[in-house]
C-alpha positions as CSV (number, residue, x, y, z in Angstrom):
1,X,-4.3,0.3,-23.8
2,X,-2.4,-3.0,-22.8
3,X,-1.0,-3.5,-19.3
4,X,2.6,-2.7,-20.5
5,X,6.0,-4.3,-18.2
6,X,9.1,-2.6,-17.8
7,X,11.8,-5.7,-18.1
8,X,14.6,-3.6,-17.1
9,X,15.7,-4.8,-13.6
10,X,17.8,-1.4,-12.3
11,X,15.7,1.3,-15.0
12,X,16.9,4.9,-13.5
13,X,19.4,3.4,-10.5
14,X,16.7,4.3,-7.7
15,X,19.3,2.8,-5.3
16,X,22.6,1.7,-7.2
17,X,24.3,1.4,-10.0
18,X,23.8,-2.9,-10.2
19,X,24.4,-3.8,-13.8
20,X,25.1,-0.5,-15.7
21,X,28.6,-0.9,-16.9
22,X,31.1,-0.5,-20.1
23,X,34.1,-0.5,-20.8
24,X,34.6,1.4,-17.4
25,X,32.1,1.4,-14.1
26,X,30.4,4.0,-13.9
27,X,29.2,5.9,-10.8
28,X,25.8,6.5,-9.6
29,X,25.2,10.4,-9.8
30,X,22.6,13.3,-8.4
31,X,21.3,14.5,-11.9
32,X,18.9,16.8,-12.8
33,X,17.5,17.6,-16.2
34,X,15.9,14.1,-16.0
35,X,12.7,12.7,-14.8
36,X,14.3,10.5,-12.5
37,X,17.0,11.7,-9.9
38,X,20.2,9.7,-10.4
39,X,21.8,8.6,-13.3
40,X,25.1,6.3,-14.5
41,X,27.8,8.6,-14.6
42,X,30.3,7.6,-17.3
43,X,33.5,9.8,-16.9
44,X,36.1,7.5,-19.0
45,X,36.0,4.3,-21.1
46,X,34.3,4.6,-24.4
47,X,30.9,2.0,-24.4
48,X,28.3,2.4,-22.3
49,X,26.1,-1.0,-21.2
50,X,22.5,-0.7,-19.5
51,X,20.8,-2.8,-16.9
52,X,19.3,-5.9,-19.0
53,X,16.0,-7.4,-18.3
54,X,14.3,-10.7,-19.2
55,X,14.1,-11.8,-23.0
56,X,12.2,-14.5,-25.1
57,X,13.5,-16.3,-28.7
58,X,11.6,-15.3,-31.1
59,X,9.8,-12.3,-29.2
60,X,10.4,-8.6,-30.9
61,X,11.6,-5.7,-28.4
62,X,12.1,-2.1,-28.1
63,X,14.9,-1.1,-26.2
64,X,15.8,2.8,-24.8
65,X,17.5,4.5,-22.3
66,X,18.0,8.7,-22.0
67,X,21.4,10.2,-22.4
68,X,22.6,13.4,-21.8
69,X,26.5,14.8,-23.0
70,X,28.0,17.3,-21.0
71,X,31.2,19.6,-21.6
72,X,29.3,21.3,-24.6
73,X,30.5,18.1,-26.8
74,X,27.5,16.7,-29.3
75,X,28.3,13.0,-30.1
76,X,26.7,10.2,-31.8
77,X,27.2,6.1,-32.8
78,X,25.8,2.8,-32.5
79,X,22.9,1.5,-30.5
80,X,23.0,-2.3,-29.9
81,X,21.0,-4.8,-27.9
82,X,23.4,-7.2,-26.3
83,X,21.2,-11.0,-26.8
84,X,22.5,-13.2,-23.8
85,X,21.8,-16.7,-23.3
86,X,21.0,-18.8,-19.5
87,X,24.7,-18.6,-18.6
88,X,25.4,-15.0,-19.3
89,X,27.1,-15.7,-22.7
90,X,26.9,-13.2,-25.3
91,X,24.5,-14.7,-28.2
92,X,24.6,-11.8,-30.9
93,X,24.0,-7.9,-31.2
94,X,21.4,-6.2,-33.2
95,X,22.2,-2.2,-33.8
96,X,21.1,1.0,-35.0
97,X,21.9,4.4,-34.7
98,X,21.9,7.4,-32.6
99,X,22.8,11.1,-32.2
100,X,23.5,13.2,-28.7
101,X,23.3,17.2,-28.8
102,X,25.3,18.5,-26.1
103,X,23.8,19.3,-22.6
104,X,20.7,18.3,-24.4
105,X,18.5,14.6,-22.7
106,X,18.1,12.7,-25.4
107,X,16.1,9.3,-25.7
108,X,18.3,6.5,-28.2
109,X,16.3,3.8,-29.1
110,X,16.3,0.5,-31.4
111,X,14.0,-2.6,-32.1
112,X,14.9,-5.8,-32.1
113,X,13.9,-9.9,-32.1
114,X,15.3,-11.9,-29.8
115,X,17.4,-14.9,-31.7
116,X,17.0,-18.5,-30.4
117,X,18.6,-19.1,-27.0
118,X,18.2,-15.2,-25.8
119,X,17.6,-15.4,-21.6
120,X,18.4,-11.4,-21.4
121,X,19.2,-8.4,-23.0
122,X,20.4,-4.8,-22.5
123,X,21.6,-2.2,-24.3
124,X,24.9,-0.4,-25.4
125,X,26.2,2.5,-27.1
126,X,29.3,3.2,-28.0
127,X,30.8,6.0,-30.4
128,X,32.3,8.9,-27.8
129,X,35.5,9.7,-25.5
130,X,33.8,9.9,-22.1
131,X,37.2,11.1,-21.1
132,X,36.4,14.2,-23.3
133,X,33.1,14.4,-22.3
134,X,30.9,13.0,-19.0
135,X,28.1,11.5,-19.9
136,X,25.1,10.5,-18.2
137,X,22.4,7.8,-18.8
138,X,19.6,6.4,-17.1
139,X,15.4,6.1,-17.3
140,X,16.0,2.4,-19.4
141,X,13.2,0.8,-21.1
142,X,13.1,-2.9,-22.1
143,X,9.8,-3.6,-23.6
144,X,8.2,-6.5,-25.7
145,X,6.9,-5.0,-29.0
146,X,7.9,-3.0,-31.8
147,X,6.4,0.5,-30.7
148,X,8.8,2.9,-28.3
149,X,5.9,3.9,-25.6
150,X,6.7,6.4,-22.7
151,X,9.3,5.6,-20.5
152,X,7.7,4.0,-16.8
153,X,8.7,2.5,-14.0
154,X,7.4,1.3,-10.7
155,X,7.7,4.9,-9.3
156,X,5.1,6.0,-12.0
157,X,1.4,6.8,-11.5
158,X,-0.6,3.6,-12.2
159,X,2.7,1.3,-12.5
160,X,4.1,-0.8,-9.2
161,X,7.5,-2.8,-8.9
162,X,7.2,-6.4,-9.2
163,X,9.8,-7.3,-6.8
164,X,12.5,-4.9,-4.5
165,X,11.5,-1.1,-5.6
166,X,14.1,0.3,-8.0
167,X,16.3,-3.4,-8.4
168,X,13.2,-5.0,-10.5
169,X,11.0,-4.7,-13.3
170,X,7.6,-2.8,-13.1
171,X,4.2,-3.4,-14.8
172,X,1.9,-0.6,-15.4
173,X,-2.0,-1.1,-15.6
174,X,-4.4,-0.3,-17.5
175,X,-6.0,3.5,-16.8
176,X,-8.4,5.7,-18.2
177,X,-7.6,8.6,-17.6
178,X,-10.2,11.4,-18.9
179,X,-13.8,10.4,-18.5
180,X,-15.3,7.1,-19.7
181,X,-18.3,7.6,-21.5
182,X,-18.6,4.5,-23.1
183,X,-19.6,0.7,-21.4
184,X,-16.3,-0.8,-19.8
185,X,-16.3,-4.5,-20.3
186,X,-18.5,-7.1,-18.2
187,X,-15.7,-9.4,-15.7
188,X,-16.9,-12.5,-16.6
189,X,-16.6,-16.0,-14.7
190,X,-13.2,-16.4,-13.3
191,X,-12.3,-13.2,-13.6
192,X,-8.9,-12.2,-12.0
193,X,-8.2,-8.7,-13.4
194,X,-8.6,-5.3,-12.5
195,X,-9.8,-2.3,-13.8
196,X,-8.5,1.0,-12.7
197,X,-10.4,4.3,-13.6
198,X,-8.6,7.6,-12.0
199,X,-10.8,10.0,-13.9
200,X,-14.6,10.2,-14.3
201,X,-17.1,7.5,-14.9
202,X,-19.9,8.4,-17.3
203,X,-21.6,5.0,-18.6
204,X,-22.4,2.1,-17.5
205,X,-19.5,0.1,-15.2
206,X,-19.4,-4.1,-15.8
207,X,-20.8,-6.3,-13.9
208,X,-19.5,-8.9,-11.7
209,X,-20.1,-12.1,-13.1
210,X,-20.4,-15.6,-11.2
211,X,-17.0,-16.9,-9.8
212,X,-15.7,-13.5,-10.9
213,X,-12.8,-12.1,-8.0
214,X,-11.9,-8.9,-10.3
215,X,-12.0,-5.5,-8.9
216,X,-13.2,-2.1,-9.8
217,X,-11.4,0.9,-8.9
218,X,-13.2,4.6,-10.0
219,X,-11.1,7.6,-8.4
220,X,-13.8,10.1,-10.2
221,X,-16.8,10.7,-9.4
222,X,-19.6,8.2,-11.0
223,X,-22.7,9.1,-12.6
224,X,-23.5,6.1,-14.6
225,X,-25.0,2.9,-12.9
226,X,-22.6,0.6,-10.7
227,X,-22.3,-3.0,-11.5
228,X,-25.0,-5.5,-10.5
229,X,-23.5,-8.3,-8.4
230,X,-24.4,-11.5,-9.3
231,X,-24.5,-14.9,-7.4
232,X,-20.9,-16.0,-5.8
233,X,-19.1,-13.1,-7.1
234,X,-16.1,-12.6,-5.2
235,X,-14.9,-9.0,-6.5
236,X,-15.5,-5.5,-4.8
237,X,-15.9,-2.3,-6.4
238,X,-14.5,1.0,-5.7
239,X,-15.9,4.5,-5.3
240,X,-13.8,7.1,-4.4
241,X,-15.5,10.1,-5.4
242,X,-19.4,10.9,-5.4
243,X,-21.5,8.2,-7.1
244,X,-24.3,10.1,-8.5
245,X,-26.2,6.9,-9.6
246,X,-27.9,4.0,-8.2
247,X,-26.0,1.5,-6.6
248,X,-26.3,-2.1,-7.7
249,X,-28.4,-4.8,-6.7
250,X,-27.3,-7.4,-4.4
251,X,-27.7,-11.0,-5.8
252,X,-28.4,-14.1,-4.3
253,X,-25.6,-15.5,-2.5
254,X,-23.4,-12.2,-3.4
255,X,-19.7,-12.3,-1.7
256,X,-18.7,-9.3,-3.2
257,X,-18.9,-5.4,-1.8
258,X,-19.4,-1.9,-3.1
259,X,-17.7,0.6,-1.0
260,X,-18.6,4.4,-2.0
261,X,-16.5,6.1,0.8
262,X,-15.4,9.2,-0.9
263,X,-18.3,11.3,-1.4
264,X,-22.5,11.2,-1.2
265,X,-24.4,9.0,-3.1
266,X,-27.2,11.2,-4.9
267,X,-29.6,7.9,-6.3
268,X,-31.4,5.0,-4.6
269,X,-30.1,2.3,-2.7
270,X,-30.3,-0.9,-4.2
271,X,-33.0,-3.7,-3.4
272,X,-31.8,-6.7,-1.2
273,X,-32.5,-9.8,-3.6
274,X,-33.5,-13.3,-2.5
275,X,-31.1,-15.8,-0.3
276,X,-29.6,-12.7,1.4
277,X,-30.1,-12.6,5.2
278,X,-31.1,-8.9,5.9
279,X,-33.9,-7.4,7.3
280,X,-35.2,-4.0,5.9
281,X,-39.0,-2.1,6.8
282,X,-39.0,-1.0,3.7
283,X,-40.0,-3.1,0.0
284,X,-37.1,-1.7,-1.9
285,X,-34.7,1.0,-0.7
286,X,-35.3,2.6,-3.8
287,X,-34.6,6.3,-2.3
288,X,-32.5,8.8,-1.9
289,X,-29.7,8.7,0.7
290,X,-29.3,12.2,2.0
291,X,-26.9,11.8,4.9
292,X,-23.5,10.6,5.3
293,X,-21.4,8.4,2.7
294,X,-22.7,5.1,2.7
295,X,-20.6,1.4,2.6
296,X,-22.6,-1.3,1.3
297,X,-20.4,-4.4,2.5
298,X,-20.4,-7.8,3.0
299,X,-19.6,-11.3,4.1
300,X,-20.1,-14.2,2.2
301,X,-24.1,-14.4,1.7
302,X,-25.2,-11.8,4.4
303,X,-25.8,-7.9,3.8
304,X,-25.3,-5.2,5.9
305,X,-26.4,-1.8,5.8
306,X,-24.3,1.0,7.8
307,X,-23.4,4.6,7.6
308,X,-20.5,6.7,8.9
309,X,-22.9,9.5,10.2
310,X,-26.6,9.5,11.1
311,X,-29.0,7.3,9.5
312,X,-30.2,7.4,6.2
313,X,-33.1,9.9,4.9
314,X,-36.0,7.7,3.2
315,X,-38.6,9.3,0.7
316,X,-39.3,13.0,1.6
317,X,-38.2,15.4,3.6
C-alpha cells in the first residue's frame, strides 16, 4: 500500500467552515451519524461547494465528500469537480452523478483529470432545495488516482496533518497492520523513509544500509531477526513490544540505535564488531538477557550497553 495524501485543505471542518460554500454559506454544525464531529450545514441555497485542495494538469483524481439529507427528503443530481487555475479563475467542470436517501450518510464520488492550467479543485453538487430539506456534508476527500480509497485525515491512525491540524492536507503512511510474515525491504543507501509496523513482526526486518537515515517502527511484538546495522548508518529502529529474537549486530562505525523498550528481549545480545569503542568480558554476548528491557544505543561510533533494572543474566542460571 502507497503512502496516500489527503489534498483537501478543511476535510471534515475540525475548526471552521473556511472554504465550504454555495450558493449560500453554510454553517459549521455538531453532527452525529458521521465519523467526524462537525459538518457544513446547508439550510438554503441550492449548490453545495467543498473545500478544494491542490491539483496538477494532466494528473487523474478522485474526488468525495459524505452527505446526509434530513427532513425525511431523498434527493439526488450532479457531482462536479470545479478545475481552478493560479488566480482562482474557474477553468472547467467535469461531473457525474449521485443519489441521497433521506437521513441516510451517503459517500458521492466522481473521477476526474485535471485540464491544463488546473492549480485546485473541489467539489460541488447541486440538484436539491436545501430550503426544503437541511443538508449536511463533510469528511472530503481529494486524492490523485482513479480508485475511491477510505476517507482519512490527519486525525486518523497512521495519517498526520501536514501543516495547522484540521485547515491542511494530511498524508497517511504506509502500515501493516496484521502480522508480517514475509521479508520487509532492505533501506538502502540514502535512505530517507520510514517504515511503520503496528501489528506483529514475524520474518526478517531490513537492514540499515550505509548512509541510510530511515527508521523502523514495530508496535508488535518481534520474533524474527532485527536489522544488522551496517557502517555509517544513521537510522534507528523501534521495538515497542517483546523482541523475541536476536538483536542485530553492531557494525563498524555504526551511528544508528535499536531501542527495545517495550517488553523483554528473549534471544542473544548481539556481538560488538570492529572500530566500535566498547569494552565487554565476554567474546560475544551471544546469551540470553533475563532481566529488565534492554536499550542498545548510541553515538556516532561508540556503543553502550545499559539496562533499566539490574544487570543482565549471562549463560546459566
Amino acid at each position: 500500500m502507497a503512502t496516500r495524501h489527503n489534498l483537501c485543505v478543511n476535510p471534515c471542518l475540525t475548526n471552521n467552515a473556511t472554504g465550504w460554500g454555495g450558493e449560500a454559506t453554510p454553517a459549521r454544525a455538531a453532527v452525529t451519524g458521521f465519523d467526524r464531529p462537525n459538518a457544513a450545514e446547508y439550510t438554503a441555497g441550492t449548490f453545495i461547494r467543498t473545500a478544494g485542495g491542490a491539483a496538477v494538469a494532466g494528473q487523474e483524481y478522485t474526488l468525495s465528500v459524505y452527505v446526509r439529507p434530513n427532513n425525511a427528503f431523498s434527493a439526488g443530481g450532479n457531482i462536479y469537480v470545479e478545475w481552478r487555475n493560479a488566480s482562482d479563475g474557474v477553468i472547467s467542470y467535469s461531473n457525474g452523478s449521485y443519489s441521497l436517501t433521506a437521513n441516510v450518510v451517503t459517500r458521492a464520488s466522481v473521477t476526474a483529470t485535471a485540464p491544463a492550467g488546473a492549480a485546485t479543485a473541489q467539489i460541488i453538487l447541486d440538484g436539491t432545495n436545501y430550503t426544503v430539506t437541511t443538508v449536511h456534508a463533510t469528511m472530503c476527500l481529494i486524492e490523485a488516482g482513479s480508485v475511491l480509497g477510505d476517507y482519512f485525515d490527519g486525525d486518523s491512525p497512521s495519517a498526520a496533518w501536514d501543516g495547522t491540524p484540521g485547515n491542511s492536507s494530511s498524508t497517511l503512511e504506509d502500515a501493516i497492520t496484521g502480522t508480517l510474515a514475509a521479508a520487509l525491504p532492505p533501506l538502502g543507501a540514502a535512505a530517507g523513509a520510514s517504515v511503520r509496523v503496528p501489528g506483529a513482526v514475524a520474518a526478517t526486518l531490513p537492514g540499515l544500509a550505509a548512509g541510510g537515515d530511515g527508521g523502523l517502527l514495530v508496535r508488535g511484538p518481534v520474533a524474527g531477526g532485527l536489522p544488522s546495522l551496517s557502517a555509517s548508518a544513521a537510522g534507528q529502529t523501534l521495538v515497542q513490544g517483546q523482541a523475541a529474537a536476536g538483536l542485530p549486530p553492531l557494525s563498524a562505525a555504526a551511528g544508528a540505535a535499536v531501542f527495545v523498550p517495550g517488553g523483554p528481549v528473549t534471544a542473544g545480545l548481539p556481538p560488538l564488531a570492529a572500530g566500535l569503542a566498547a569494552v565487554s568480558e565476554v567474546a560475544e554476548l551471544d546469551v540470553p538477557v533475563r532481566v529488565g528491557s534492554p536499550r542498545l544505543g548510541w553515538p556516532v561510533g561508540v556503543a553502550s550497553l545499559s539496562w533499566s533494572v539490574g544487570p543482565p543474566v549471562l549463560g546459566g542460571e
